[in-house]
C-alpha positions, 0 to 999 in steps of 0.5 A: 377754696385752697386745700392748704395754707401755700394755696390759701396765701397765694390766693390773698397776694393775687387778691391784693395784688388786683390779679383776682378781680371779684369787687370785693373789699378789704373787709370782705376780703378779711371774712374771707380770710376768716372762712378760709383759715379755719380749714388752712390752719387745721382748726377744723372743717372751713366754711362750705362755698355757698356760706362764704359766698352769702357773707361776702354779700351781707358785708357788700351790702352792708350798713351804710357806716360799712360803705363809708368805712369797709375796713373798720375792725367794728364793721366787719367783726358781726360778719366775722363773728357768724363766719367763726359760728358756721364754720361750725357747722360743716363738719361730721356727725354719727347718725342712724341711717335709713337708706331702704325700707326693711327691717329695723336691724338693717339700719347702719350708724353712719358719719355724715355731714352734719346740716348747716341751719337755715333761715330762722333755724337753729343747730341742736346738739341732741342729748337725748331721743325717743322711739315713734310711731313715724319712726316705725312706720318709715323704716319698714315703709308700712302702712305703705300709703305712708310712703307718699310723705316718705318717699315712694322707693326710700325715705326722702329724709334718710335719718329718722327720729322727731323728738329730742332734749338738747343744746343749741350750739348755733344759729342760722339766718334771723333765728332770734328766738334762741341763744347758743347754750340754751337747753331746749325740748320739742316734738320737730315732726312738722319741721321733719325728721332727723332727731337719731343723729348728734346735731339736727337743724330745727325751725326755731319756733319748734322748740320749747324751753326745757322747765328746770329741774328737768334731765334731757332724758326726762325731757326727751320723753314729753314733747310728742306722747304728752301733747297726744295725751293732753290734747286728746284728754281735756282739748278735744276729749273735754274730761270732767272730774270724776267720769269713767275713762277707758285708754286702749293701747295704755302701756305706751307714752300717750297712756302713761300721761292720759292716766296721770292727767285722768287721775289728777281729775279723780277719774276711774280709769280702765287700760287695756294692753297686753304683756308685761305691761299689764303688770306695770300698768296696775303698779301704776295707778290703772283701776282695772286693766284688761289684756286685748288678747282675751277680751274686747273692751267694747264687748263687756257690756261697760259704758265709759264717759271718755275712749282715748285710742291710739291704736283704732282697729275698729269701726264707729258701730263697735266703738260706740258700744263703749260709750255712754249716751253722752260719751266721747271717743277720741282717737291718735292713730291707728289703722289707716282704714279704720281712720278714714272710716271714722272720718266719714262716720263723723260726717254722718252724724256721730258727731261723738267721734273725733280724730286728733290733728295733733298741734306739736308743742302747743301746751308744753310751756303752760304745763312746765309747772307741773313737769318741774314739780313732778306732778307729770311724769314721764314713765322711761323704758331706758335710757338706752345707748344711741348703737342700739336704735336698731333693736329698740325700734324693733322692740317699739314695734313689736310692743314690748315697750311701757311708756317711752323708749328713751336713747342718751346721745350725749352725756348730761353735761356734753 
């Protein structure tokens, strides 16, 4: 493409002149325009090659009313019409970059180009994000068996995150699911990372609907800890109105909603943790909260109907202490170790013992009702400002966090 607008002009006179000969029509040749004269004009960043080059051959290939009349204004204008959308696209975007494994504090808030969407994706402006445990995990490169999901030297996805409350602002290739403007939510882990950054691209179909009367901040803290919670609790973890439940690890996102969906259910509920957050946690609605550093939940001679864990560190003989005859166990993460080891306790016959294989974003349009009436409620460690990602995920993991760790990207009304 020309880099100014003698160059860009010049080009056009060739072109009609036949001293360019790409068998182009002058519909094409007008999306071309249209492409180049976003960056001639100084509007802002053109159309990258490719994208020119792929619109060029939708018009080619177009209608056969496109055929019979290729310089009709209707025919091209759809082709024009996505030119102008993805010329937004190519432009520049802060972002928090990991180009190592390493301490939190290492990470640099870069300019980098922003992604253009690709088939049946959409361009989300993030206005809110959350602190993970992948987002832990993939900037220190621990547990290093993680590293063959995020590269064996550095991250293969250099910006982290995999939550967000934002906007759509654009469109790719036959995303239908969407319109630019709608206010959207949604745990993207299965679509990659990428969410600590002003624009990500998404599948589409990882994406919910934000329920109204919602903020994106709000929003921003549900998708991942609340779809861990209920599919722990009622999916796999079957609860019964009135058992005895115990959540390990309950000061964080998967807590804070597992004691809200037990406590809807007038269940007894035990938490255990450490800190200020046992403070919290009794403010919160917890029976009985136990610190980890003084005793072993599994060691108190109590029995429980339903152990949600997000944080496994022991075997199934020691775990099984705590449950009932007919008690479950139900764990979201944890030690790698103790996880495989668990898997092969299940094999041979603690049939009680289960392993979350989380579904993202399965449940959340069927609990929007209770997200709009406050019936569930996130609980907010925040909102923080998007320059200090570096010291929260440190504080993330080092577990000084209650509930979840929420960051405004953008303004509400951006």
């Amino acid at each position: 493409m020309g880099n100014t607008k003698r160059d860009y002009e010049h080009r056009v006179a060739q072109q009609h002149e036949g001293k360019i000969s790409e068998g182009l029509s002058d519909s094409a040749l007008m999306v071309r325009m249209v492409a180049e004269r976003v960056y001639v004009d100084g509007v802002g960043p053109s159309m990258d090659t490719p994208s020119v080059n792929y619109f060029l051959g939708s018009v080619a290939k177009g209608s056969p009313s496109r055929q019979h009349h290729p310089s009709s204004p209707s025919a091209v204008w759809p082709m024009v019409r996505r030119s102008l959308t993805t010329a937004h696209f190519v432009r520049d975007m802060k972002a928090i970059v990991c180009k190592r494994y390493g301490a939190p504090e290492q990470l640099q808030l870069c300019d980098m180009p922003a992604p253009v969407p690709k088939d049946r994706q959409v361009l989300v402006r993030v206005h809110a994000t959350t602190v993970n445990d992948y987002d832990w995990s993939m900037v220190i490169g621990r547990p290093r068996i993680y590293r063959l999901f995020f590269g064996l030297l550095r991250p293969r996805r250099p910006i982290p995150g995999m939550e967000l409350a934002g906007k759509v602002v654009a469109l790719g290739p036959n995303a239908t699911r969407w319109c630019e403007g709608d206010a959207v939510y949604g745990d993207t882990s299965n679509g990659g990372l990428g969410t600590f950054a002003e624009l990500v691209a998404v599948p589409e179909d990882e994406l919910r609907r934000i329920p109204p009367d919602l903020t994106f901040v709000a929003a921003s803290a549900l998708p991942h800890a609340l779809e861990l919670a209920y599919q722990a609790m009622v999916d796999i973890g079957k609860l019964k109105d009135g058992e005895r439940v115990l959540i390990n690890g309950a000061g964080g996102g998967v807590g804070t909603f597992a004691l809200q969906l037990a406590k809807r259910q007038g269940c007894t509920v035990w938490g255990v943790d450490t800190g200020e957050k046992l403070k919290a946690m009794t403010a919160m609605g917890f029976d009985r909260v136990i610190d980890y550093k003084q005793q072993d939940f599994t060691q108190l001679g109590e029995r429980f109907d339903l152990v949600v864990d997000p944080k496994t560190k022991r075997s199934a003989r020691e775990l099984a202490r705590a449950l009932t005859p007919t008690g479950r166990y139900v764990t979201v993460g944890g030690d790698p170790g103790r996880l495989i080891a668990l898997l092969f306790a299940r094999w041979l016959g603690r049939r009680n013992m289960h392993i979350l294989m989380l579904k993202s974003n399965k449940n959340l349009d069927t609990l929007a009702p209770l997200l709009s009436s406050g019936a569930l409620k996130p609980v907010i460690d925040g909102p923080y400002d998007f320059h200090e990602l570096p010291r929260l995920i440190r504080r993330f993991g080092e577990g000084f966090h209650t509930g979840k760790v929420v960051v405004r990207v953008a303004a509400e009304g951006a």
